[in-house]
C-alpha positions in Angstrom: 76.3 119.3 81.7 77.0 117.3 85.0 79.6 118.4 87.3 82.2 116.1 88.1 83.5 116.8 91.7 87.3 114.5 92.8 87.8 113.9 96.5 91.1 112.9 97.0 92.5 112.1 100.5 95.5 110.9 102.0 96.3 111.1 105.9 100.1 113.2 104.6 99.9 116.1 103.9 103.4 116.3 101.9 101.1 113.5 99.1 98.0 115.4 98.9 100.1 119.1 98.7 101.7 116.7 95.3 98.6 116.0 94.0 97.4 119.7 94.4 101.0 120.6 92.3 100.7 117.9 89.8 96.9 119.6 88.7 98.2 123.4 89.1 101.1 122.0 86.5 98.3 120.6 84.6 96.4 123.6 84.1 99.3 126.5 83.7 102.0 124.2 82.4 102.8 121.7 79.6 102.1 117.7 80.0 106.0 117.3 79.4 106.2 119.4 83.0 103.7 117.1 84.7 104.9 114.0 83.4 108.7 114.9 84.8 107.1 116.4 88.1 105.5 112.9 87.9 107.9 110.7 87.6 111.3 111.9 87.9 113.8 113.0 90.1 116.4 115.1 88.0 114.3 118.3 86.3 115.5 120.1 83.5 115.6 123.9 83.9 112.2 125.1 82.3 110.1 122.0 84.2 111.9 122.8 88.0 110.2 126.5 86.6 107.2 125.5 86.4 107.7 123.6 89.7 108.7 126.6 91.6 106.0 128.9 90.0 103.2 126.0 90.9 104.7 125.5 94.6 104.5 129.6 95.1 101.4 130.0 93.9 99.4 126.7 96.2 101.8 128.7 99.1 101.0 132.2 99.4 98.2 132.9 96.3 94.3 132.2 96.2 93.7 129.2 95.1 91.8 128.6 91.7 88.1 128.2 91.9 88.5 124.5 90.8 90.7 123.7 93.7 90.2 123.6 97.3 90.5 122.2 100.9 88.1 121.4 103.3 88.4 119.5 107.1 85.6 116.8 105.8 83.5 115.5 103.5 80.9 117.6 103.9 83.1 120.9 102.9 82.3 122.7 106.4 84.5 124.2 108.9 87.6 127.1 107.8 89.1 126.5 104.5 91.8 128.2 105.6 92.6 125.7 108.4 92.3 123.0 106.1 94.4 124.7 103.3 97.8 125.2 106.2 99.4 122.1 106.3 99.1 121.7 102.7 100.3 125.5 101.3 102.8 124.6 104.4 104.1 122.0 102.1 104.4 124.1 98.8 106.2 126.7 101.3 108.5 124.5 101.8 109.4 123.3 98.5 109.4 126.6 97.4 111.9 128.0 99.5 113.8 124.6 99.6 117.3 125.3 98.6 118.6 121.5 98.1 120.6 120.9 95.2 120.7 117.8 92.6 123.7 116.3 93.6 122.0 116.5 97.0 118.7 114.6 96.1 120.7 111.7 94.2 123.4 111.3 97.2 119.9 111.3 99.5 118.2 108.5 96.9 121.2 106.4 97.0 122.0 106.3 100.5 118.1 105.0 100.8 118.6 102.7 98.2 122.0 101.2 100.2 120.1 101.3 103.3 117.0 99.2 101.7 119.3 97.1 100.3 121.1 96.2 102.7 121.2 92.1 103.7 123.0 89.7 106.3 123.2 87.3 103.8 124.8 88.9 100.9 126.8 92.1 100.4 125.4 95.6 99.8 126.3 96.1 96.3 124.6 92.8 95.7 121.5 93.4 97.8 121.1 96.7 95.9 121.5 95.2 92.7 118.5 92.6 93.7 116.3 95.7 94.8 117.2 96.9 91.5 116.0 93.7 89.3 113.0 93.4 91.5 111.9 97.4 90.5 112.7 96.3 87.1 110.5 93.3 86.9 107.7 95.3 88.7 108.1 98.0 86.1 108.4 95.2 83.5 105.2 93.1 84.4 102.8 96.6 84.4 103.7 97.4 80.8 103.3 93.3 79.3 106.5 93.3 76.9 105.7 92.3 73.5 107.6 92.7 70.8 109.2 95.7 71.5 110.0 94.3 75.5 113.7 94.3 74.5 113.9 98.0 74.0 111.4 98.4 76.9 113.7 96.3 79.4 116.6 98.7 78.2 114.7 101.8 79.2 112.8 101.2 82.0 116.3 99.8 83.5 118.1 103.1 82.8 115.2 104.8 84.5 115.1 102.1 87.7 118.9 102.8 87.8 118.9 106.8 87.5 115.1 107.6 88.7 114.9 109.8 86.0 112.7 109.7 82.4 113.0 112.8 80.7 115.9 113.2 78.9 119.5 115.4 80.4 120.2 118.3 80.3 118.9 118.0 84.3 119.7 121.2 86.6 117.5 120.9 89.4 115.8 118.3 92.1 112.3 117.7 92.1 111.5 119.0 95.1 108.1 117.2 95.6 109.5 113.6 96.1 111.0 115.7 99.8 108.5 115.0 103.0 107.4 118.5 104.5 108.2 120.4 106.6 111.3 118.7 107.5 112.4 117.9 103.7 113.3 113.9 104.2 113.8 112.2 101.2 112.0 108.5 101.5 110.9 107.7 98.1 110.1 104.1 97.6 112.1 102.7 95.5 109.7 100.6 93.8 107.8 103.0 92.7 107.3 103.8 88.9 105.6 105.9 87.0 105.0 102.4 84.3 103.1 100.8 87.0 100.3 103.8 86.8 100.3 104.6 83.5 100.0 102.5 80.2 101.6 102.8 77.4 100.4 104.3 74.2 101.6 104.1 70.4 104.0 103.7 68.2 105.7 100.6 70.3 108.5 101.8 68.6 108.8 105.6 70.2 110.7 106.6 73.3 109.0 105.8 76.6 108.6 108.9 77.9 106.9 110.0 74.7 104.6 106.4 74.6 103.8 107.9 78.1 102.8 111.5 77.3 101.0 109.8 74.1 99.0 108.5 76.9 99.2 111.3 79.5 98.6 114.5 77.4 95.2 114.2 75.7 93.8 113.0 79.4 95.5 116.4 81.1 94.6 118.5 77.9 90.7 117.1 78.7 91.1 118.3 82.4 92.6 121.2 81.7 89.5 122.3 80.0 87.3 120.9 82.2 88.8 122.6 85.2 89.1 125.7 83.3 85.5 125.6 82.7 84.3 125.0 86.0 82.5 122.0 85.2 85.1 119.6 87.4 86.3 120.1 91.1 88.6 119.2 92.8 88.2 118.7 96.8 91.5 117.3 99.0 90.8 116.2 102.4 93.5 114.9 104.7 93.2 112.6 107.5 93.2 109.1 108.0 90.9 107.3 105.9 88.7 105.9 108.2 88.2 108.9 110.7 87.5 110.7 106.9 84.8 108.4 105.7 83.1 107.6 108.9 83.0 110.8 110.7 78.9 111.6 111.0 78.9 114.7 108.3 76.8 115.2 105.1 78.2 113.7 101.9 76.9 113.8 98.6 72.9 113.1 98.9 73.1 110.7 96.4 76.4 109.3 97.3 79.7 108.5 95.6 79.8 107.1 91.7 83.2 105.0 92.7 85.2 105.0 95.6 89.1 103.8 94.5 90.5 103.3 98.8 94.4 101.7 96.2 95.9 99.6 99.2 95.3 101.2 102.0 93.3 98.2 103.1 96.7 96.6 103.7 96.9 99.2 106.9 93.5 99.0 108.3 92.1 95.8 106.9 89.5 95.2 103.9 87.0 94.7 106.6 87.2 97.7 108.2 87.4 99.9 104.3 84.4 98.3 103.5 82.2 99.4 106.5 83.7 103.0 105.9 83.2 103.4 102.4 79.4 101.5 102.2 77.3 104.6 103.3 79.5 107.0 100.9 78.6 104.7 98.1 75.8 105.5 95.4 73.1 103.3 94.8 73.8 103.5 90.8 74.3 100.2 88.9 77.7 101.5 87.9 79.0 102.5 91.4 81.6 100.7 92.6 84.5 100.5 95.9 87.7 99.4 94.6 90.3 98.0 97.2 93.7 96.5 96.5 96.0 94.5 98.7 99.7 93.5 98.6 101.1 92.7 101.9 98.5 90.7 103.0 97.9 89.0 99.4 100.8 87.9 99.5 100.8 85.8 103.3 97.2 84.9 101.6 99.6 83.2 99.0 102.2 81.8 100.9 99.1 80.1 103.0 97.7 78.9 99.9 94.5 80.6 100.4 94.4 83.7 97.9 91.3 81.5 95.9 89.0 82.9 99.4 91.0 85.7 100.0 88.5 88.8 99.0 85.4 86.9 101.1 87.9 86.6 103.9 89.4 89.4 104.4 85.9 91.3 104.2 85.1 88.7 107.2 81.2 88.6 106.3 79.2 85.9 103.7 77.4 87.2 101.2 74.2 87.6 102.6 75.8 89.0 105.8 77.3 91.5 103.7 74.1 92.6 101.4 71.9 92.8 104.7 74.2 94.5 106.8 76.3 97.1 104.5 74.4 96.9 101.5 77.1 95.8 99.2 77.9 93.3 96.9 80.9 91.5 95.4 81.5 91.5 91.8 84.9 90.2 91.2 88.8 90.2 91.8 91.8 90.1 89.6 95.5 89.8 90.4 97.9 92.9 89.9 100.6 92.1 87.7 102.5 89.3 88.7 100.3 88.2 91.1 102.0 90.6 93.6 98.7 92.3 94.6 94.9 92.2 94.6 92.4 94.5 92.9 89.1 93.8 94.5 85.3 95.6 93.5 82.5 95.5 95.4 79.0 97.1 94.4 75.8 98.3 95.7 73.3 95.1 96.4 69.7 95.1 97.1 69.7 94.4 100.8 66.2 93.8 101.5 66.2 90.3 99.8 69.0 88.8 102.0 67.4 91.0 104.9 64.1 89.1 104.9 66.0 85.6 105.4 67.8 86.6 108.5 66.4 86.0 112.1 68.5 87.4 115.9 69.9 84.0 116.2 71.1 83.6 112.8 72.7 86.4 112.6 74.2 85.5 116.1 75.9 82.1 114.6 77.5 84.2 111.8 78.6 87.1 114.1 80.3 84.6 116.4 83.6 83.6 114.3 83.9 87.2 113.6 83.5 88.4 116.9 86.6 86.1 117.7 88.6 87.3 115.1 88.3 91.0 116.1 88.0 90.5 119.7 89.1 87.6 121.3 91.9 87.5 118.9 93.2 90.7 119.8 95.1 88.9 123.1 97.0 86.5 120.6 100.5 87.7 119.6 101.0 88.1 116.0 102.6 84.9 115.1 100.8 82.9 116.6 97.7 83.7 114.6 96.6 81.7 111.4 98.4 83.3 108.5 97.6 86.8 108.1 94.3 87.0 110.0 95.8 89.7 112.3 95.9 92.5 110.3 92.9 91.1 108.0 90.0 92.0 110.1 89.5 95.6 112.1 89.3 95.2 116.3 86.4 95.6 118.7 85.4 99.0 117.3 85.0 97.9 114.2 82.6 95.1 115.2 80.8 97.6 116.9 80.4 100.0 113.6 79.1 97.0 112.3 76.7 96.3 114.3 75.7 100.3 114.2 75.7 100.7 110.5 73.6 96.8 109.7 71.5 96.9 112.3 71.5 99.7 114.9 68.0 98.9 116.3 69.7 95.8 117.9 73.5 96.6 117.7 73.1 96.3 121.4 71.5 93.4 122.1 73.8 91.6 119.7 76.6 92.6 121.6 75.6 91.4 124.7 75.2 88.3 123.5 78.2 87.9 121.6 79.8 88.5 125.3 77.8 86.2 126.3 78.0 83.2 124.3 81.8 83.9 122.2 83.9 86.2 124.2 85.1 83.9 127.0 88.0 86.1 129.3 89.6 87.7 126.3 86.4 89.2 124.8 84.7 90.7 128.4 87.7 92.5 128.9 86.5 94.4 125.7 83.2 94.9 127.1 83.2 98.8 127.3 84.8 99.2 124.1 81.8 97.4 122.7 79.1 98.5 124.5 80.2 102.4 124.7 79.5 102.7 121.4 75.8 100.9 121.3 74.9 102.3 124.8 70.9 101.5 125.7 70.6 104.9 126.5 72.4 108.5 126.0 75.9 108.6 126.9 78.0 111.1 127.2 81.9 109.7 126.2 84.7 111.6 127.0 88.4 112.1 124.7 90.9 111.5 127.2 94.6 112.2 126.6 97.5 110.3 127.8 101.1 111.7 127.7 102.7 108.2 127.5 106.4 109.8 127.3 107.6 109.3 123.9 107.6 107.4 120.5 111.2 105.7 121.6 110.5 102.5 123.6 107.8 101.6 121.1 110.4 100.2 118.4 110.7 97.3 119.9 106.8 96.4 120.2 106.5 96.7 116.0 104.5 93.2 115.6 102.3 92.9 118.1 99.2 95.1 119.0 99.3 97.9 121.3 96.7 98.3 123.6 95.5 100.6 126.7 95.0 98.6 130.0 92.9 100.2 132.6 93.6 98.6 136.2 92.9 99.9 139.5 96.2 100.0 140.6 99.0 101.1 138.5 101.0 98.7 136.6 105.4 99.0 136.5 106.7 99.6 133.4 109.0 97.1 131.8 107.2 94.4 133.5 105.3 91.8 132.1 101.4 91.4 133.1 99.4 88.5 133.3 95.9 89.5 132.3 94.2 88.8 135.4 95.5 92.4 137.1 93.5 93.9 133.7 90.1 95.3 134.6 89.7 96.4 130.9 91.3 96.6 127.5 91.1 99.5 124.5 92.7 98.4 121.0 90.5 101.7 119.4 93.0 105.4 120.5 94.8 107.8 118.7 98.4 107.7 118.4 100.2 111.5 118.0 103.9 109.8 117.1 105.5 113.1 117.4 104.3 114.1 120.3 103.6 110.5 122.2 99.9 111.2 123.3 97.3 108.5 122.9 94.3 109.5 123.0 91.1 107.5 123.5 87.5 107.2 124.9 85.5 106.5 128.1 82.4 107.1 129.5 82.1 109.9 131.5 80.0 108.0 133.9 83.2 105.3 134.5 85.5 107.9 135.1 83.6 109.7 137.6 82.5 106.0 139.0 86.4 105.0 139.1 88.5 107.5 140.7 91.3 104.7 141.4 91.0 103.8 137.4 94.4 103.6 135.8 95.4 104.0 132.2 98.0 102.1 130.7 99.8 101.5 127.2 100.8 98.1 126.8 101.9 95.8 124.1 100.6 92.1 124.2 102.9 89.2 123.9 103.0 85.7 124.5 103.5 85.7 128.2 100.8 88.5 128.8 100.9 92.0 128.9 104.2 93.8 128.0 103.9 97.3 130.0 105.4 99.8 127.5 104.8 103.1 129.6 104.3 104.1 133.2 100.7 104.1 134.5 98.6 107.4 135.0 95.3 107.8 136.6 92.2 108.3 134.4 91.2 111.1 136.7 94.2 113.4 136.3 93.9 113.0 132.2 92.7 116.3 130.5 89.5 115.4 129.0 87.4 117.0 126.7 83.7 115.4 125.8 83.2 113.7 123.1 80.4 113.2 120.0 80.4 109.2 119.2 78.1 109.3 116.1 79.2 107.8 113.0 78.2 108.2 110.0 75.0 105.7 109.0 74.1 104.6 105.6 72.4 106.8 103.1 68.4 106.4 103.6 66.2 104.3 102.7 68.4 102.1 105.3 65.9 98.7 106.0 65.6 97.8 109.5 66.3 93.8 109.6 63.3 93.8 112.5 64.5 91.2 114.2 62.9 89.2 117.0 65.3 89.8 119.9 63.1 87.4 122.5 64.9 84.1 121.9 68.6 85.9 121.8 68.0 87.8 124.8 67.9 84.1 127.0 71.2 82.8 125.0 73.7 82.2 126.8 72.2 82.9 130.1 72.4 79.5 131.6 76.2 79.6 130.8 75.9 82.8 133.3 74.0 81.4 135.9 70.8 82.3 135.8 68.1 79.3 135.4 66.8 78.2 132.4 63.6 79.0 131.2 62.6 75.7 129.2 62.1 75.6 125.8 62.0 79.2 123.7 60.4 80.0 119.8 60.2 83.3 118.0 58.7 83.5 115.0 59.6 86.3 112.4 57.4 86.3 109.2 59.3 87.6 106.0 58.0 88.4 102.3 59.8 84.9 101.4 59.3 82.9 104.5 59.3 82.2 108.3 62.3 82.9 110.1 62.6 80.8 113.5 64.9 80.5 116.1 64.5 78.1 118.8 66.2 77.3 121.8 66.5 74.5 124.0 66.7 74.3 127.6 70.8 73.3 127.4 73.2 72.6 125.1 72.7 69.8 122.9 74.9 67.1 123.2 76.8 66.0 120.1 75.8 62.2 119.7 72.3 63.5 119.4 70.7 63.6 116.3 68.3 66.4 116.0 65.4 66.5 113.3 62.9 69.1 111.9 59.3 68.6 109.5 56.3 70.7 109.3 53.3 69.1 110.4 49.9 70.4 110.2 50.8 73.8 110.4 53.7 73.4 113.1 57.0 72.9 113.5 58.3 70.0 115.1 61.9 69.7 116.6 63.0 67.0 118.2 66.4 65.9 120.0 66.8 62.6 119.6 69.3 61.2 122.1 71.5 58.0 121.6 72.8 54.9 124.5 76.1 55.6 124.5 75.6 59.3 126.1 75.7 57.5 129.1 72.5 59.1 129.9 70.8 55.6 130.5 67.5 55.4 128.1 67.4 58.8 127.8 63.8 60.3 126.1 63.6 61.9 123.1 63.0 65.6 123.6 60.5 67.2 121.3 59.2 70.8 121.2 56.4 72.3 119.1 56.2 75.8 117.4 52.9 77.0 116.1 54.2 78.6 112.7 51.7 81.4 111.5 48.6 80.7 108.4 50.5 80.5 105.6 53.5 78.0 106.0 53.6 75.5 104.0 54.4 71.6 104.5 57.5 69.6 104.2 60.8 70.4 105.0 62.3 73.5 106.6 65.4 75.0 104.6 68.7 76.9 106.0 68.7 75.4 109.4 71.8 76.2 111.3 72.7 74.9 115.0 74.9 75.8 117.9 75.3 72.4 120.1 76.8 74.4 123.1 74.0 77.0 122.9 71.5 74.6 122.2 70.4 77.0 119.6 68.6 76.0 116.2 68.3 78.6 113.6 65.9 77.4 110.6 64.0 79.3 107.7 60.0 77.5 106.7 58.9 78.2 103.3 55.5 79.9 102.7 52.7 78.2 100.8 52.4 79.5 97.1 49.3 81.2 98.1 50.3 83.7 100.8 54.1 83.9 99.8 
């Protein structure tokens, strides 16, 4: 039969070591000893057992044949490296000697310290945390007829954190962070918001749960038993995970289930990762859930666009350039979340419609979201648009997953035409990435001194400024002593290291270059740590490859000619007249045309097909104070084939001057 192979990732290593217990418990234990492991904190004797027994086993024994660990997606590198921090973990819990009355004292200190208010006293703060648990819990299972009874226990087990029934004698040690054992349970979190319910309405919870529970774990049991399902856990961040330029699965991922994460590193930014991991199938799907950001959606009175939003691209944009589809939303409970699903889509329809300048006019908005936007402090930024959309890397991946024949050329005229100050000074984070020739990049690490002073920069962005002179810490920059901006590095909290990216040929270029973590806020540049020179960084160099979508990947084979001379005027250089290119499709003829200057906005401008041509005129008005000003007209000799009347789709830039327009082809040559 087919082989069923789970990847399951998280960037802790304390949450994927759980899932690892949870399906050791589900193999050599009972489902009364995963459900408790699950979802309580108080275990009785034989279940903390079967704990212990699970945790020493993942810590110091081989691990089954069904289970293992690898650095990536592609299963490479040391298993035993990637196995560490996680048998680490059960090493921990293993050895952990905390008591009961230990864990509950730790549970209900967090739960006094998350309730705690300005407004209203503690005990009453907690007792809100505790009816807003309780109506979370309340809205996953529906109510019905038995809701009464429901309410009762789900209540007892908000209040306690416990399901099973006493005798308890022992913590479960899993809900403890490793290596440090720190209890920081959320305490919102519920086992009858991830499970349903199943019959008799009138039973016990805990056994309406394991009539759910225990014929799904006695089914994977067997399955794992058998060998004919794997399990793989990979930790890291998400995005380094998914993107990282290693084989996957040739024939890609059935489903790809990212829960919220999106709410961290935007749905934009999800969506470019998982799209080349994702099959082709009809049934694949990506599944990506928000609350934090649903919610501001809601409060703005926009969650009705929120899914196209917050994946930043239109429809078309998205089948051409990622390949995906969207199928459909539908709210999580009580409307405190979104579940969203995308699919794969046939790109090469939408493909065929685009031209460079079109795809220009779409790319600008974006490029102002996750560039330019990156200067504007958090609240002063429409609704939750901050932390919807990725930064100037993630425009880049883009542009080198959609379209890499012309990721480059896109980019420089994005800088051209839509980055303004703000956007140039993320010029070599752009272009580094899309380089028009080999380049070697270089990891550079910066000791920045600390995690401390960064508490008070936990709303805006943090960026790197590089200068030529060093820049005191503690003051305030305007950004004209910036010679660039990074918003892409790694940050090591324990350890206060960012790391990030350069070109080798800058840093040997720049000696004076100066490196600098900053936080931006409304009067400029807030300088968080002292200055260092580039030069003096320990360096290692560095692969930029990503990975690119699954073949056959469709080149858009765009005409570049036009969207090369955009802009240029506004740069200085002359203007070259009047400029057509011409890109025939299977369905029709893209053009883009440009103008010798912007076009003002009294003038009307008008397009129609005539004897095989295209005719656009610009037809100016009196009152431009131009005096009788002529009617401007250029001609484009369309290919054999295009067929008369009206072209369709045209879109304009005024300030460019640029005119974007699709011509249908005659029923005999389309």
């Amino acid at each position: 039969g087919r082989q069923l192979r789970f990847v399951c990732n998280d960037g802790n290593a304390s949450m994927l070591a759980r899932d690892a217990v949870l399906l050791h418990l589900a193999v050599n234990a009972t489902p009364e000893a995963v459900l408790a492991v699950w979802a309580d904190h108080a275990l009785g004797s034989a279940h903390a057992s079967a704990l212990r027994a699970s945790c020493a086993a993942l810590a110091d024994e081989p691990w089954p044949d069904w289970l293992r660990a690898t650095a990536g997606l592609s299963g490479s590198g040391s298993e035993a490296a990637a196995e560490a921090p996680l048998r680490e973990a059960c090493r921990a819990w293993a050895t952990c000697t905390m008591t009961l009355a230990e864990m509950l004292r730790a549970r209900d200190n967090l739960l006094n310290k998350q309730g705690i208010s300005s407004s209203v006293s503690s005990s009453q703060a907690v007792q809100s945390l505790v009816r807003y648990s309780l109506e979370l819990s309340m809205a996953a299972v529906g109510g019905g007829s038995s809701s009464k009874q429901l309410k009762k226990e789900i209540g007892e087990y908000v209040r306690v954190g416990s399901l099973m029934p006493p005798p308890h004698s022992a913590p479960n040690i899993t809900l403890l962070l490793s290596p440090s054992l720190q209890y920081c349970s959320y305490f919102s979190s519920s086992i009858v918001r991830a499970l349903p319910l199943g019959d008799p309405p009138s039973a016990p919870l805990a056994k309406r749960l394991l009539a759910t529970l225990a014929p799904q774990l006695t089914t994977l049991a067997a399955q794992l038993r058998a060998g004919s399902t794997s399990v793989s856990l990979v930790l890291g961040d998400i995005i380094t995970v998914a993107t990282e330029c290693s084989p996957c699965p040739s024939e890609g991922f059935d489903y790809v289930d990212c829960s919220n994460v999106a709410d961290s590193v935007s749905v934009s930014s999800l969506l470019q990762a998982c799209a080349p991991l994702l099959s082709s199938a009809p049934h694949a799907r990506v599944w990506l859930e928000s609350i934090t950001q649903y919610k501001l959606a809601r409060i703005a009175g926009k969650q009705q666009t929120f899914a196209q939003d917050a994946a930043g691209l239109s429809p078309a944009l998205l089948a051409a350039l990622l390949r995906l589809r969207f199928v459909g939303a539908r709210e999580l409970h009580t409307g405190e979340g979104l579940r969203m699903e995308w699919a794969a889509a046939d790109a090469s329809a939408q493909a065929g419609r685009l031209s460079a300048g079109s795809l220009l006019l779409e790319l600008s908005p974006l490029f102002t979201r996750m560039v330019a936007d990156q200067l504007c402090p958090r609240q002063v930024v429409n609704y939750c648009e901050w932390r919807l959309m990725g930064g100037p890397l993630a425009l880049a991946h883009l542009l080198k997953l959609g379209t890499p024949e012309h990721a480059r050329a896109l980019i420089d005229a994005l800088l051209r035409t839509a980055g303004g100050r703000h956007g140039a000074l993320f010029s070599w984070e752009l272009t580094m990435h899309a380089p028009r020739s080999e380049l070697v990049l270089l990891s550079l690490r910066l000791d920045a001194g600390g995690s401390s002073r960064l508490l008070r920069h936990a709303v805006n962005p943090l960026l790197i400024a590089l200068s030529d002179k060093p820049l005191s810490m503690g003051s305030k920059k305007q950004l004209g002593s910036v010679k660039q901006l990074l918003s892409s590095f790694h940050w090591d909290e324990d350890s206060g290291f960012a790391t990030f990216l350069l070109p080798a040929t800058i840093v040997a270029k720049c000696p004076s270059l100066h490196a600098t973590l900053s936080a931006v806020g409304p009067d400029g540049l807030d300088v968080v740590f002292a200055s260092r020179r580039v030069a003096d960084l320990p360096s290692l160099p560095q692969a930029a490859a990503w990975r690119a979508m699954r073949p056959p990947h469709q080149q858009l084979g765009l005409d570049m000619s036009v969207l090369e001379r955009v802009g240029v005027a506004a740069a200085g250089q002359s203007s070259p007249g009047w400029l057509a290119a011409v890109a025939r499709t299977p369905s029709c003829l893209a053009v883009d045309i440009l103008a010798p200057s912007r076009i003002p906005a009294a003038a009307r401008v008008s397009a129609c097909i005539v004897d095989g041509a295209l005719r656009i005129t610009v037809h100016y008005q009196d009152n431009l104070g131009e005096g009788d000003r002529e009617d401007d007209s250029f001609l484009v000799q369309l290919p054999a084939g295009a067929a008369e009347g009206q072209p369709v789709g045209t879109k304009m830039s005024r300030k460019l001057g640029l005119i974007c327009t699709q011509v249908a082809l005659s029923s005999a040559t389309a």
